[in-house]
N, C-alpha and C positions, 0 to 999 in steps of 0.2 A: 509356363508362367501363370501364376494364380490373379484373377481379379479380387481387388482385397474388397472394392466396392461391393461387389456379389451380395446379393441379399438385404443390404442395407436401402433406406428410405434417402433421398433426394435431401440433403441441408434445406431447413428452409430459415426464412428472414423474415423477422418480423421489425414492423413501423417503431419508432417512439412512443408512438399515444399509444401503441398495444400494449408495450411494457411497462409502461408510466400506469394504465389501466385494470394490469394484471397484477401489478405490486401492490397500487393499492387497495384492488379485493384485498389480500393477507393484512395488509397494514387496516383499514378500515373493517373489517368485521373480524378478526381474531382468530381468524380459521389458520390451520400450519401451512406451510410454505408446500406438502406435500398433496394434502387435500386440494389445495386451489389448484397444482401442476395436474393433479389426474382430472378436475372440473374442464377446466378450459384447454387441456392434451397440448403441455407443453412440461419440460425435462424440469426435474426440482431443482440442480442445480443450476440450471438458466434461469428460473424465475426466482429464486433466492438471491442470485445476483442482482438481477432487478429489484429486488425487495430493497437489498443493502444500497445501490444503486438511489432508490427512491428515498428512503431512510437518511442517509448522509445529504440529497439537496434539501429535504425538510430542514434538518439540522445548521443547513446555510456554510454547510462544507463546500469548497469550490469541485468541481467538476470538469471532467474535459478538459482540452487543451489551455497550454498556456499564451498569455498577451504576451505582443512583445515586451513590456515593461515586467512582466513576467518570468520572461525570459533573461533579462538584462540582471533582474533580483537574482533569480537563481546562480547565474555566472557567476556574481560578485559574490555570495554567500557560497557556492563552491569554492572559488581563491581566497575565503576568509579562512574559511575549516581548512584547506591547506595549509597556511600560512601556522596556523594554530597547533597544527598536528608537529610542523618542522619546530615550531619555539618549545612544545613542551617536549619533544624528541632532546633537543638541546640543552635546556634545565634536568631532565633527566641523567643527561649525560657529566652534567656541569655538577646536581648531588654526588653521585657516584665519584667522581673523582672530587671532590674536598672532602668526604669522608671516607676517601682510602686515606687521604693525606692526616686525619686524624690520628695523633697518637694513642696508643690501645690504653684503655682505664680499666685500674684493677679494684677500683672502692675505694682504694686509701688519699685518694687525691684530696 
């Protein structure tokens, strides 16, 4: 049996304020997302995320979990788009059939 860990370095974890503070080095001085990952030795794609992370709360996009009232929206606007999906399933079905029932036109009508 092989250890797949073998040779690999320990996960590590970093705080909020690290990544809030690593984002916005990229966002505040214009340097790439790869230049600040090799400055401060942390994976581009983890502080890219952070980046977009920090970028969408600037933006005043929600973040994290949701509120219960949150959660209550979303329910109710999940059984909307169901209900939606079924009536236009059914008008779909409802064209199709009054236009088979159409008699065929040859132009001369």
């Amino acid at each position: 049996m092989t250890d797949h860990t073998a040779g690999r370095r320990p996960r590590r974890t970093f705080s909020p304020e690290y990544k809030h503070e690593a984002a916005r080095l990229v966002i505040d001085t214009g340097r790439t997302i790869d230049e600040e990952a090799r400055e401060v030795g942390v994976g581009s794609h983890s502080l890219g995320k952070w980046v977009a992370a920090e970028r969408a709360t600037e933006a005043g996009e929600p973040t994290g979990e949701l509120t219960l009232n949150g959660r209550a929206e979303l329910k109710a606007l999940r059984r909307q788009v169901a209900e939606l999906h079924k009536d236009n399933e059914f008008l779909g079905q409802a064209a199709a059939f009054f236009a088979a029932k159409q008699p065929p036109q040859n132009g001369m009508n």
